[in-house]
C-alpha positions in Angstrom: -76.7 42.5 -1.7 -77.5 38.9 -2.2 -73.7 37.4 -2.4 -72.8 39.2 1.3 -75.9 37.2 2.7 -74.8 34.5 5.2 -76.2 31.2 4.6 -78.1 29.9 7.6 -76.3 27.8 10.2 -79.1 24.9 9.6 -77.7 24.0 6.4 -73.8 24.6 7.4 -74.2 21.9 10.2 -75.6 19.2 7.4 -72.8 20.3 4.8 -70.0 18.5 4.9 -66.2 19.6 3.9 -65.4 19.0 0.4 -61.7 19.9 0.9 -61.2 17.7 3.8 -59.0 20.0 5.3 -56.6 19.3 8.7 -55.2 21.1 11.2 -52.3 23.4 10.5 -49.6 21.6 11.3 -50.7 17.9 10.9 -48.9 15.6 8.5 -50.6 14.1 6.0 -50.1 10.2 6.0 -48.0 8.4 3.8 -49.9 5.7 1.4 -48.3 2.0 1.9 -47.2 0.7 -1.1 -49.0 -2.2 -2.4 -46.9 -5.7 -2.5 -46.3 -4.7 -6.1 -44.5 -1.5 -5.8 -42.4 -2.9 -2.8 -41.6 -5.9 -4.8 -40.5 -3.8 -7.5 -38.2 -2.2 -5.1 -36.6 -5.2 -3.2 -35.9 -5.9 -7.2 -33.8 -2.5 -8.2 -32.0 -2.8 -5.0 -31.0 -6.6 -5.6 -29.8 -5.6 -9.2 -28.3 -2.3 -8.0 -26.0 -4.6 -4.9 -25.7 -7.4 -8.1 -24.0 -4.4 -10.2 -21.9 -2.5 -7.3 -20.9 -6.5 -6.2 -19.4 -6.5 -9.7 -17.7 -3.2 -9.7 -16.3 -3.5 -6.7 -14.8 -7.1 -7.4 -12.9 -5.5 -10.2 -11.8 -2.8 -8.3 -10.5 -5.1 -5.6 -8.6 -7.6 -8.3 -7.1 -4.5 -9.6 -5.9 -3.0 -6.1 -4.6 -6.2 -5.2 -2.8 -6.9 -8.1 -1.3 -3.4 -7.9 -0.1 -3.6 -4.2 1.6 -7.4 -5.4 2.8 -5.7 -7.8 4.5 -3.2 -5.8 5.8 -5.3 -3.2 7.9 -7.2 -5.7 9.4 -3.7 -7.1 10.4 -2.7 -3.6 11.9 -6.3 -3.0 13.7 -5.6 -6.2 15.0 -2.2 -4.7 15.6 -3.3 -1.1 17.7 -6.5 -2.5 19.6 -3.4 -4.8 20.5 -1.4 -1.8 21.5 -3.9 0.0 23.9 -5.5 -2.6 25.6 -1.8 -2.9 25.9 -2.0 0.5 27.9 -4.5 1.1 29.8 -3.7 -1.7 30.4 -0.7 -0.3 31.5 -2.2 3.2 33.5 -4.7 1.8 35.8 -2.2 -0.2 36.0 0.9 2.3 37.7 -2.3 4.0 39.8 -2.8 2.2 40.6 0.8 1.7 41.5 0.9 5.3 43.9 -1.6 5.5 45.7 0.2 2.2 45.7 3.3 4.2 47.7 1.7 7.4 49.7 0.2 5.1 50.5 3.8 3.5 50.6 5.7 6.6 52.8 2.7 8.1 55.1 3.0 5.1 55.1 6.7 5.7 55.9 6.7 9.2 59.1 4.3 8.0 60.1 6.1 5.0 59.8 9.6 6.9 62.5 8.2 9.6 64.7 7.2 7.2 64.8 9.8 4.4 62.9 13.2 6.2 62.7 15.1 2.8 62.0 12.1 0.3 59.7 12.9 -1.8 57.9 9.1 -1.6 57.6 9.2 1.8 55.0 12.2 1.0 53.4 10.9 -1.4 52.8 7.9 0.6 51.2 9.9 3.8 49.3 11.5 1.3 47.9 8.4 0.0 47.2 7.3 3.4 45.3 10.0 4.6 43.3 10.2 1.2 42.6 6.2 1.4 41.0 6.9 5.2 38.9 9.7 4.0 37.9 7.5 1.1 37.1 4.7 3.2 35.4 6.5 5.5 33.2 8.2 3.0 32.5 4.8 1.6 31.6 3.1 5.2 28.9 6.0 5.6 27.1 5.4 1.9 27.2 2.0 3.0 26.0 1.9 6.2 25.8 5.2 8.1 23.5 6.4 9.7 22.5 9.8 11.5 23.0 13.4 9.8 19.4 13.0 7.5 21.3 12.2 4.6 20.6 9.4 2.6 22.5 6.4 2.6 22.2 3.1 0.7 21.4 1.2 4.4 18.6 3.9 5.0 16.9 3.6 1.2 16.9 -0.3 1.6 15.6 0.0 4.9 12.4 2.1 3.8 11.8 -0.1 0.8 11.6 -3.0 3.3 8.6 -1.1 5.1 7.1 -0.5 1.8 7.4 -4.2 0.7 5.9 -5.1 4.2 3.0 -2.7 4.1 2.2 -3.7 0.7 2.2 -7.3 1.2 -0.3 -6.4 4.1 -2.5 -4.6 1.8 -2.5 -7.2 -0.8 -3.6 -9.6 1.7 -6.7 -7.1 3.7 -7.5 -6.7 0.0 -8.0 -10.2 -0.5 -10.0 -10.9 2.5 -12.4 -8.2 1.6 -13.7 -10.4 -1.3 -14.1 -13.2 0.6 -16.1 -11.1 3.2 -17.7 -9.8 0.0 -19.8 -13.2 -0.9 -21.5 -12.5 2.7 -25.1 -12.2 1.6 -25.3 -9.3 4.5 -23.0 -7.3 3.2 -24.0 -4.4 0.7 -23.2 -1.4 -1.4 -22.7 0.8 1.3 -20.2 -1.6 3.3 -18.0 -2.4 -0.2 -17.8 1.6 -0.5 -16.3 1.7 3.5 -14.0 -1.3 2.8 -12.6 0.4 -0.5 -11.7 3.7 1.3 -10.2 2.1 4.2 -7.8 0.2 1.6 -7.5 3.6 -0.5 -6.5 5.5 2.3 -3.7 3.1 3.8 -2.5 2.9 0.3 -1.5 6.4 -0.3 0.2 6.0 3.2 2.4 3.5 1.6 2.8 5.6 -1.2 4.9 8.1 0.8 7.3 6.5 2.1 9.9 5.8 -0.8 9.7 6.0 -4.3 11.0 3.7 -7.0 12.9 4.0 -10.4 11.3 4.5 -13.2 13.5 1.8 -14.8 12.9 -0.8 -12.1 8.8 -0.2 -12.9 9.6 -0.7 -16.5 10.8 -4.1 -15.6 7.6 -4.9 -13.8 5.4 -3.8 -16.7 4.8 -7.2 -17.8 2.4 -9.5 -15.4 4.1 -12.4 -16.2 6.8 -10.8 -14.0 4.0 -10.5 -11.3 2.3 -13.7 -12.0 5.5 -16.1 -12.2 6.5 -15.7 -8.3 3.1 -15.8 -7.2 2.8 -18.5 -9.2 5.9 -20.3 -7.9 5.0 -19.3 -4.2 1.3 -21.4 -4.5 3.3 -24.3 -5.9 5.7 -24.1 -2.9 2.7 -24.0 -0.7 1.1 -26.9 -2.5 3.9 -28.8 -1.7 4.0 -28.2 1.7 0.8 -28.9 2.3 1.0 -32.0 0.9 4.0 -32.9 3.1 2.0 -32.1 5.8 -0.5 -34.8 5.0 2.0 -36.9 4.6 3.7 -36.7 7.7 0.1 -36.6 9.1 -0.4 -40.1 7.4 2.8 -41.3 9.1 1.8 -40.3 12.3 
């Protein structure tokens, strides 16, 4: 009978809680961390932006090279379609003044001898020269029906060449902004998907040969016009202060 006896209130009022138990539902407050831990902190996330600073830098150089890289393949491939192009104009032409000449020839040789033989033969040559020619004149330059066409292919290579080049460049400034000492982790991560994503845009617009990226395996065949293009600049620059001296 002695453990249900209740202990007398006296001594419960001058016993204090050993659990130190609070109210249900109060939150128990967080300890401050002492200047060491938070040092230690500041210090991991210094090395951790020190690291991703690194990372990302490569992974920029390497987009940007890329996107250089592809805007001198599309060049390539523009400057190719345009070339057949021409070609192409230049000979359906030609082909069209053969075919008035044959159809002229045919219109003479038809009054003259109604069941000659060359007089046939010429029409026919005529009429297959204008089909020919006009055939040619639509590879070249047509447009309309969806089909493609050696105008339209140059065309979307020239949009891929632009778009690249702009890549290349918002690649670029993205280092730079990358030295900011405000800038962190978190903000190289947002840059790097921005770029990603407008990249795979570019990727859909044409295609190129597999022969003509074969020719651009090589980075000297990268680095030699970009290389030319900053000595051109150079040069400009120093005509500008130059003529600035003059003045």
């Amino acid at each position: 009978m002695k453990a249900f006896q209740k202990t007398p209130n006296s001594k419960l009022k001058g016993t204090p809680s050993k659990t130190g138990s609070s109210p249900k539902g109060a939150s128990t407050p967080k300890e401050a961390l002492t200047p060491k831990e938070s040092k230690t902190k500041e210090e991991i996330l210094k090395s951790f932006n020190q690291q991703a600073w690194k990372e990302y830098d490569q992974l920029y150089a390497e987009l940007q090279f890329y996107s250089e890289r592809a805007a001198m393949m599309h060049q390539y491939e523009a400057s190719r379609f345009d070339r057949l192009s021409s070609i192409l104009e230049i000979a359906a032409e030609i082909l069209a003044v053969v075919s008035v000449a044959c159809l002229s020839a045919y219109m003479f040789f038809k009054d003259k001898h109604p069941d000659g033989v060359l007089s046939d033969r010429t029409g026919l040559a005529g009429v297959s020269a204008i089909l020919t020619a006009g055939g040619m004149q639509f590879m070249g330059e047509g447009k309309g029906l969806g089909l493609p066409t050696f105008h339209s292919r140059g065309e979307k290579h020239k949009i891929a060449k632009a778009g690249w080049q702009r890549l290349a460049r918002l690649t670029q400034s993205y280092r730079i902004l990358m030295d900011d000492p405000r800038q962190d982790a978190i903000q190289y991560a947002a840059w790097f998907k921005e770029l990603i994503d407008y990249k795979e845009q570019l990727c859909k617009i044409v295609s190129i040969q597999d022969s003509v990226v074969e020719m651009f395996d090589e980075p000297e065949e990268v680095i030699k016009p970009m290389r030319k293009n900053k000595l051109l600049f150079q040069r400009y620059m120093d005509l500008q202060q130059d003529s600035g001296k003059l003045d």
